[in-house]
C-alpha positions in Angstrom: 12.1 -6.8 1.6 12.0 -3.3 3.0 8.4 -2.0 3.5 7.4 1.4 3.6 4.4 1.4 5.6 2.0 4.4 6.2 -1.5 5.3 8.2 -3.6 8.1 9.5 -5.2 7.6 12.8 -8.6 5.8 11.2 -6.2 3.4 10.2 -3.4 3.2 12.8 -4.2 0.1 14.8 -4.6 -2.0 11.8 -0.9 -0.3 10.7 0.3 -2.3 13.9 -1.2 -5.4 12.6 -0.4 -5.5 9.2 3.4 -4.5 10.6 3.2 -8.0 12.0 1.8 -9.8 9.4 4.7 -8.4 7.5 7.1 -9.5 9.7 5.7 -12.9 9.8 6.3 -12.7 6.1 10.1 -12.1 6.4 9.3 -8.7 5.7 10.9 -5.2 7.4 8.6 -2.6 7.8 9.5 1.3 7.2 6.7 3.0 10.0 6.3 6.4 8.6 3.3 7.3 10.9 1.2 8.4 12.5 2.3 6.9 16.0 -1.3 7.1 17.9 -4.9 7.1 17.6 -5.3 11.3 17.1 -7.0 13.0 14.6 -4.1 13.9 11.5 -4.1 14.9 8.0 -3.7 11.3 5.8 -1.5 13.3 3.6 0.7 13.8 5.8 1.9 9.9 5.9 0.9 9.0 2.2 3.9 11.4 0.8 6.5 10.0 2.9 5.4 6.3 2.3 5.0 7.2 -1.3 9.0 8.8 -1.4 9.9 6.2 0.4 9.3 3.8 -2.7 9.0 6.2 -5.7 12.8 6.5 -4.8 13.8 2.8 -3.8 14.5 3.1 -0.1 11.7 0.7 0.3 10.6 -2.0 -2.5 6.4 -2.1 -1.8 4.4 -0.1 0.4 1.1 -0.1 2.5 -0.9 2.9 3.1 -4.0 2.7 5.9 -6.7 5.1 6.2 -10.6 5.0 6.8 -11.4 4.4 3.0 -8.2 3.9 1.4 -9.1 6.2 -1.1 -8.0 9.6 0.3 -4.6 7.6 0.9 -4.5 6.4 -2.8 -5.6 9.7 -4.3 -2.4 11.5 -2.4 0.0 8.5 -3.4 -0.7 8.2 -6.7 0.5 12.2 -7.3 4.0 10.5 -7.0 5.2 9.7 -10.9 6.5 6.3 -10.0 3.8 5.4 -7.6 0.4 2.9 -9.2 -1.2 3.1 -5.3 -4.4 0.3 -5.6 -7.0 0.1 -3.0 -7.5 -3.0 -2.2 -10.1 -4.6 -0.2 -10.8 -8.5 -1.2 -7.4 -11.0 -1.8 -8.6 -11.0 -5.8 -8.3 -7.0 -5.8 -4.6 -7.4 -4.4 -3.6 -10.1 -6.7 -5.2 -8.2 -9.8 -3.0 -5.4 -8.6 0.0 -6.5 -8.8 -0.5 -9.1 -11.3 -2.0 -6.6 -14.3 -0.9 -2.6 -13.0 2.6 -3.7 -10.9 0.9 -1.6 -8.1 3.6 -1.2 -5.9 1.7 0.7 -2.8 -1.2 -1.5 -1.3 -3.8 0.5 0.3 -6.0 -1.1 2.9 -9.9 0.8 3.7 -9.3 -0.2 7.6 -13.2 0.9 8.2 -14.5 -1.8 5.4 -12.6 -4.8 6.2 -11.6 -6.9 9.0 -7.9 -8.0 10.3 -8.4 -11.5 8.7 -9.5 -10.1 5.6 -6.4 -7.6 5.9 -4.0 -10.5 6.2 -5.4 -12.6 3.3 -4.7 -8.6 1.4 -1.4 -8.4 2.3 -0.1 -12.0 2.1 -1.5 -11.8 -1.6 -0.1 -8.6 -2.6 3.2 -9.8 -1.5 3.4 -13.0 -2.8 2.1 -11.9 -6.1 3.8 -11.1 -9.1 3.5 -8.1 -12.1 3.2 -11.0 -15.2 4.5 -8.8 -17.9 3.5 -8.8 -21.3 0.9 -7.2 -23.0 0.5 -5.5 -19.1 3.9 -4.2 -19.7 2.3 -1.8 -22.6 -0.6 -0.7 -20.3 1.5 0.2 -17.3 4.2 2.1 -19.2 1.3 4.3 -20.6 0.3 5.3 -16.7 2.6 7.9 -16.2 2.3 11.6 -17.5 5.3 13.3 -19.3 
């Protein structure tokens, strides 16, 4: 699966990780930025990432920043994009499982790398189930 994966500089080491742990799961990862450890504007990687799967070029997405929430905020602007922070394996797997979020942000400044890979591994092993979650999600979007 192709990844598109974002970060501003509070969050561009663990970027680098989580690109591994996606590798490791048989994933290709889609860097969008930022490239080093120097002060940038979040949005400024959270639009691209977010294009990059609002319009298919990549299936899922990761977004990285201090928080997560600044990330989120700008992702979600996208109509196609449900952007969930995540920050336990149970928020990931509620994510995907009940809202199909398809961008998983990560609060790099609130949880560690092994907490980050449980994250990951669970949001992209997880499945949307459907259902009466079908009705909820359809109603995200504004017309």
């Amino acid at each position: 699966m192709k990844v598109a994966i974002g970060a501003d500089h509070a969050g561009y080491e663990r970027k680098d990780f989580i690109k591994e742990v996606l590798s490791a799961l048989g994933h290709e990862a889609d860097d969008k930025g930022t490239h080093s450890g120097d002060s940038v504007d979040y949005p400024d990687f959270a639009h691209p990432t977010a294009e990059a799967v609002e319009s298919g070029d990549a299936e899922l997405g990761v977004l990285i920043c201090g928080s997560a929430q600044g990330v989120a905020m700008t992702a979600n602007k996208h109509q196609g994009i449900r952007a969930a922070v995540c920050w336990t394996p149970e928020i990931a797997a509620l994510a995907r499982q009940h809202n199909n979020a398809n961008i998983c942000c990560i609060p790099a400044r609130f949880v560690d790398e092994d907490v980050t890979k449980e994250i990951i591994e669970t949001f992209f092993k997880t499945d949307f189930e459907g259902g009466r979650h079908d009705r909820r999600v359809g109603k995200i979007a504004c017309s």
